[in-house]
C-alpha positions as CSV (number, residue, x, y, z in Angstrom):
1,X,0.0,0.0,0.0
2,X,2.4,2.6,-1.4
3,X,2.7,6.1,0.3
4,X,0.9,5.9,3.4
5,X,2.5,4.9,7.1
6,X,0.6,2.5,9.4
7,X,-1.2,5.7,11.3
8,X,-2.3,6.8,7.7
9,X,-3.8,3.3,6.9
10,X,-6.2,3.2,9.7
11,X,-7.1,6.9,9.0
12,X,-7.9,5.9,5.7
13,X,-9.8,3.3,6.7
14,X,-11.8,4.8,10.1
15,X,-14.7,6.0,8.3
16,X,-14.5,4.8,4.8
17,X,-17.6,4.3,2.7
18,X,-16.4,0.7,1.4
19,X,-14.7,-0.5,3.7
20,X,-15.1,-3.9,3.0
21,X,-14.1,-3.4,-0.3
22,X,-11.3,-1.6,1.1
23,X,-10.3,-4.4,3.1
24,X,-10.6,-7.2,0.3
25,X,-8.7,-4.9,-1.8
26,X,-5.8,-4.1,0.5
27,X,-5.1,-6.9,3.1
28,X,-7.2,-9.7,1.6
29,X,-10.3,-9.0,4.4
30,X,-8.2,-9.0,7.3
31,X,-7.0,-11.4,9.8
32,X,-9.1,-13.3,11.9
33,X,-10.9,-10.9,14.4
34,X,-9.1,-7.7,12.6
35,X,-12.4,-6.4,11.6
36,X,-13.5,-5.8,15.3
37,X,-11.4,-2.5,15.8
38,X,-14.4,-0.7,12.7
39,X,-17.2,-2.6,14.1
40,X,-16.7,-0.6,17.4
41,X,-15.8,2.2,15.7
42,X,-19.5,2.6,14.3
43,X,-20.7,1.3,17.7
44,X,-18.7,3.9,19.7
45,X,-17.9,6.3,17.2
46,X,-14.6,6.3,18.0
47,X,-12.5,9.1,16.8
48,X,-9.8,9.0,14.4
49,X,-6.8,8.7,15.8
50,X,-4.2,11.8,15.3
51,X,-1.2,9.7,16.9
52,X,0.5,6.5,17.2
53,X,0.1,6.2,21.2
54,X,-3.8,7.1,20.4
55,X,-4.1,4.2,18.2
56,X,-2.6,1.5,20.1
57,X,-4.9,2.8,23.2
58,X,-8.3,2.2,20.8
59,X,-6.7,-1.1,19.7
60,X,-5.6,-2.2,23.2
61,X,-9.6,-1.5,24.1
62,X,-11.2,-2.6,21.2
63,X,-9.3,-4.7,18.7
64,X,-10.4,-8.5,19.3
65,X,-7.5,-10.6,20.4
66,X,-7.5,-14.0,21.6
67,X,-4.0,-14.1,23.1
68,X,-2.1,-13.1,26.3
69,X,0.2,-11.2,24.1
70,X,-0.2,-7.7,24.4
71,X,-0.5,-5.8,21.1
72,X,2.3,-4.2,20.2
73,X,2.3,-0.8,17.9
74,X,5.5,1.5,17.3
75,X,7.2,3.3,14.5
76,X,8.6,0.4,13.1
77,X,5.0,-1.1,12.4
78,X,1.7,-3.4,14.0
79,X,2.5,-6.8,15.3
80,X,-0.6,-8.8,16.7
81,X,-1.0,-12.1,18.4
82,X,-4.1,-14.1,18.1
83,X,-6.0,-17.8,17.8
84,X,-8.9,-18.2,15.5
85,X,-9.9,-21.0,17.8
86,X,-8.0,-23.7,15.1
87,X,-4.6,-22.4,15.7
88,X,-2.4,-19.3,16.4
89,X,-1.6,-16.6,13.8
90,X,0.4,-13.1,14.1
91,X,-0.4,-10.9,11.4
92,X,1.8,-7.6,11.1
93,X,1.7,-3.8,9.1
94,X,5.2,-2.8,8.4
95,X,6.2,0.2,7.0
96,X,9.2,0.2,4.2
97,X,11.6,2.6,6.7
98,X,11.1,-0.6,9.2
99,X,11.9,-3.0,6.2
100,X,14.9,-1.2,5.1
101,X,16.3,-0.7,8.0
102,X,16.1,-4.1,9.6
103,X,16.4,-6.7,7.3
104,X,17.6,-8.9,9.6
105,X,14.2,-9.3,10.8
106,X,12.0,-9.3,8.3
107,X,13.2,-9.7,5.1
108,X,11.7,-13.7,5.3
109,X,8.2,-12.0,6.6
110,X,7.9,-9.7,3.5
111,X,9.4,-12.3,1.2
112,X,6.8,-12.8,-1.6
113,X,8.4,-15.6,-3.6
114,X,8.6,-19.4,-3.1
115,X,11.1,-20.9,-3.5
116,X,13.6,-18.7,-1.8
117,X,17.1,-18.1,-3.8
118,X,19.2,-20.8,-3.8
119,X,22.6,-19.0,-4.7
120,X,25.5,-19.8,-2.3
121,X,29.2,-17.9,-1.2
122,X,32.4,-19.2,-1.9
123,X,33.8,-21.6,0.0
124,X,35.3,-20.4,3.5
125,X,32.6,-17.9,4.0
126,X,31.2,-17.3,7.4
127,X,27.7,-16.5,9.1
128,X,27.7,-15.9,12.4
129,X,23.9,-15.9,13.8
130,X,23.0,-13.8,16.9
131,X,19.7,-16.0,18.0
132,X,19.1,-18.4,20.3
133,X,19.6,-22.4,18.7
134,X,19.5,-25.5,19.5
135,X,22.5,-27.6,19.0
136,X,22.2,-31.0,18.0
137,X,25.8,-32.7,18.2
138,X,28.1,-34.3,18.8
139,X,29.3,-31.6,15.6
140,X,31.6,-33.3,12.4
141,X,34.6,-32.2,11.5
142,X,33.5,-30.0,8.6
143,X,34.1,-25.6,8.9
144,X,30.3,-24.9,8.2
145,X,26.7,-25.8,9.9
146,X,23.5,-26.6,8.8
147,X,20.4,-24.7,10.0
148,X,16.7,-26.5,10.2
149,X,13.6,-24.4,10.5
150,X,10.3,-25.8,10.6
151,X,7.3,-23.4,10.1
152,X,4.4,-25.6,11.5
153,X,1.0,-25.3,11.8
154,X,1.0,-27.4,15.3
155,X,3.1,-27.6,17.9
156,X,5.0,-30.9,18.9
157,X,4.2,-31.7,22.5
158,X,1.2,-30.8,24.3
159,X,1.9,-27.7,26.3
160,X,2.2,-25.2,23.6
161,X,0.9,-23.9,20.5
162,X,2.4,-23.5,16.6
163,X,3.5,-20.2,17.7
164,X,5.1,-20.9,20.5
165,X,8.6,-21.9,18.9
166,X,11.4,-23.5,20.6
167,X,14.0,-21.8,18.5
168,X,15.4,-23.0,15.3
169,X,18.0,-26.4,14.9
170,X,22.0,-25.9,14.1
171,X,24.0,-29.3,13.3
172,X,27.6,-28.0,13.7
173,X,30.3,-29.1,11.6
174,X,28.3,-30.4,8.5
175,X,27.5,-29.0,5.7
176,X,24.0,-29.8,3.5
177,X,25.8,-32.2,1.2
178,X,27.0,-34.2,3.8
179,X,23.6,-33.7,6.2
180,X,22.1,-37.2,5.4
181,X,25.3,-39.6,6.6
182,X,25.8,-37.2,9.7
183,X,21.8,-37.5,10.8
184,X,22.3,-41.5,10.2
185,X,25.5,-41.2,13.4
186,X,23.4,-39.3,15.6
187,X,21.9,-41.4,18.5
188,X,18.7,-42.3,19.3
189,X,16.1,-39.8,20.3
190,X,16.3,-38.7,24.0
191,X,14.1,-35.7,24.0
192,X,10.7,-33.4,22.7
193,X,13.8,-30.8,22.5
194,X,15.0,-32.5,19.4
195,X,11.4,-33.4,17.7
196,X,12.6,-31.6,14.2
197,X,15.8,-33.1,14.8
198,X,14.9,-36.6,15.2
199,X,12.0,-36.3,12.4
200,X,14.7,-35.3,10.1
201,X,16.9,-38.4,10.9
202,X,13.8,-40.9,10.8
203,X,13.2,-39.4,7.5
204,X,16.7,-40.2,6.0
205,X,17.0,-43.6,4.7
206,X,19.6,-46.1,5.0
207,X,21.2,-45.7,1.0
208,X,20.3,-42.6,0.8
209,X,23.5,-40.0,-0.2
210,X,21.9,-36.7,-0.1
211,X,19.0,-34.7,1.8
212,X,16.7,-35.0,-1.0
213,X,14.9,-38.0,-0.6
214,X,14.1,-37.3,3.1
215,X,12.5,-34.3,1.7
216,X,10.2,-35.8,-0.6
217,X,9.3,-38.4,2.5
218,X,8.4,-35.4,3.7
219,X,6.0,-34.0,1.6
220,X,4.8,-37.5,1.9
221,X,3.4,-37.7,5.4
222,X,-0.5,-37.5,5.6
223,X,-1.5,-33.9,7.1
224,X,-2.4,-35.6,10.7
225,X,0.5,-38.3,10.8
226,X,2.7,-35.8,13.0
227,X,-0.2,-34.9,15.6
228,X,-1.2,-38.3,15.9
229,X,2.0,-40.0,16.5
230,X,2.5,-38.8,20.4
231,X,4.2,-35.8,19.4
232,X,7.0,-35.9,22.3
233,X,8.9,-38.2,20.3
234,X,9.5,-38.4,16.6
235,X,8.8,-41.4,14.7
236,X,11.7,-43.9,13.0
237,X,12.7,-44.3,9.7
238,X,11.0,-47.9,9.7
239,X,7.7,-46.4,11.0
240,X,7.6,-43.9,8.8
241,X,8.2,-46.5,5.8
242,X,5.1,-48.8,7.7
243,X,2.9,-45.9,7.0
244,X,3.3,-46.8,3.3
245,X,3.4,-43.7,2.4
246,X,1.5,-41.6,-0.4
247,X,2.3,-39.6,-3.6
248,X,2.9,-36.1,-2.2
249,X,-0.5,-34.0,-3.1
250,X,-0.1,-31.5,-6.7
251,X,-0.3,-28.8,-3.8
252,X,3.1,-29.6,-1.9
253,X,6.3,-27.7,-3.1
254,X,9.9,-29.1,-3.1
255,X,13.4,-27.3,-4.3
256,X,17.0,-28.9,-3.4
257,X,20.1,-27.8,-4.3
258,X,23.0,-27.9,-3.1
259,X,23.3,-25.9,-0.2
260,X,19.3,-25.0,0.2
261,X,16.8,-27.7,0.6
262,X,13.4,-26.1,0.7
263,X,9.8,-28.3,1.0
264,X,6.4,-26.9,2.2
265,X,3.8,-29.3,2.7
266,X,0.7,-29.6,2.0
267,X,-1.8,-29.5,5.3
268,X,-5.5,-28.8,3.7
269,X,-6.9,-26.1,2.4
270,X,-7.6,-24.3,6.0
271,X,-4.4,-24.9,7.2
272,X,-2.9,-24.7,4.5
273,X,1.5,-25.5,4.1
274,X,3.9,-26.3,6.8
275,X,7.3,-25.5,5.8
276,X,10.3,-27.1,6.4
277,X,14.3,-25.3,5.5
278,X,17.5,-26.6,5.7
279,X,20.6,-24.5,5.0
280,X,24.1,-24.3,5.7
281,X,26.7,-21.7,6.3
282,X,27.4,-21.4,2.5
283,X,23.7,-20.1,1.5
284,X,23.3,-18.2,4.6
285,X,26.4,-16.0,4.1
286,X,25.1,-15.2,0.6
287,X,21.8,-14.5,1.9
288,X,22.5,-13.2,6.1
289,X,19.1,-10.7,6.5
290,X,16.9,-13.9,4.9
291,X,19.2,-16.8,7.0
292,X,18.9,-14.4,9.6
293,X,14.9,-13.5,9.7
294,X,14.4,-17.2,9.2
295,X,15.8,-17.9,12.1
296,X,14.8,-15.2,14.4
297,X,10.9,-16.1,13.3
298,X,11.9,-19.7,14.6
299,X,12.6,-18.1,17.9
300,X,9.2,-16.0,18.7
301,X,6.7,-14.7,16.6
302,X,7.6,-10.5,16.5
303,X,10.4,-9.8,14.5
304,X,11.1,-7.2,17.2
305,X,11.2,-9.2,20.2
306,X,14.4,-9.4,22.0
């Protein structure tokens, strides 16, 4: 929505004569629960807000949000927390001064193309992330790491929700060429820490000399087979294979190369994909804001939290 800050959007749209056409137009209707900030408008007559701190307060009051998150609303954009009773969602209005100055956070989130690049640094390059990860050892003797992020729409144990991430997965000392022999020498599963971890080895099979056919396996699991396994503890290779497993729907994506292996599985049509991304140091350091906001959106769902 070109030329217009978040404060000018919701000015535009406080007393607009469509503004359900507005709506559908600009942000595709709204997220769920978004269009309870104009229904109190009419019901209140709220007035339109001349300021940033005035709009967050008539948001705080009257935006309908079904999280303990508190909204949050400042000059780098609108961030919102909320459940539509199926799962969590965030939805977010960022302004281009936000986007240019920290790409580090959100240039995954604003990211309108799938697959993402796939073009890689020389060898020797370095990326040094400053997030939180979980390290899954013990590491191989190789100079780079590989990252795994999993963008799902449930969580993996039963005290949390898809939102509610537990940071994303760093093997240390592997690259992505050599990721599918260094999963096959790591131990058994010992923790719901290491769910994505241990999913990933199940998937690898024994002959198997490169990443891509655990990612194919993986666009192969039904939608529910996750959720119903136990979801503490992933399942192994040979269960996985028991499930005799299906052609992947027309609707699930897969791109591998050499140091980017990128699927996004198909869920249903109201949950749409869950996304799975493994990448090592080589990618990363050619692309550091999207390695970067990747991994910082595996760790919590604002861009701008600490």
């Amino acid at each position: 929505m070109p030329e217009t800050t978040v404060l000018g959007w919701f000015q535009r749209a406080w007393h607009h004569e469509d503004l359900e056409a507005l709506l559908n137009a600009e942000i595709g209707g709204g997220a769920y629960g978004f269009d309870s900030i104009f229904e109190a408008i009419e019901e209140h007559r709220l007035p339109c807000p001349q300021t940033l701190d005035e709009l967050r307060e008539l948001l705080d009051e009257h935006l309908w949000v079904e999280s303990d998150d508190p909204i949050r609303l400042d000059e780098r954009g609108l961030r919102v927390r909320t459940n539509d009773d199926a799962v969590d969602l965030a939805y977010y209005f960022l302004e281009d001064e936000a986007i240019t100055a920290h790409p580090d956070r959100l240039a995954y989130l604003v990211s309108d193309t799938w697959p993402l690049p796939s073009g890689t640094a020389a060898p020797g390059a370095t990326f040094s992330p400053d997030v939180a990860l979980r390290v899954v050892g013990p590491p191989g003797p190789d100079p780079d790491s590989v990252y795994a992020v999993r963008i799902t729409w449930q969580h993996t144990d039963h005290d949390g929700t898809n939102l509610d991430q537990r940071e994303a997965i760093v093997f240390p000392g592997v690259n992505l060429p050599g990721l599918a022999d260094h999963l096959r020498g790591i131990a058994d599963p010992v923790s719901r820490e290491r769910f994505d971890a241990d999913l990933l080895r199940s998937l690898v099979g024994p002959g198997d000399d490169n990443i891509g056919p655990a990612m194919d396996r993986y666009l192969c699991l039904e939608p529910h087979d996750l959720s119903t396994f136990g979801r503490w503890t992933a399942p192994s290779h040979e269960q996985i294979l028991q499930w005799k497993l299906p052609e992947p729907p027309p609707e699930a994506r897969v791109a591998v190369d050499e140091h980017l292996a990128q699927a996004a599985r198909y869920i249903d049509d109201f949950f749409g994909h869950e996304q799975l991304f493994l990448f090592d140091t080589r990618w990363a350091a050619a692309h550091p804001d999207l390695a970067l906001s990747l991994l910082r959106y595996a760790t919590h769902w604002d861009p701008f939290a600490p």
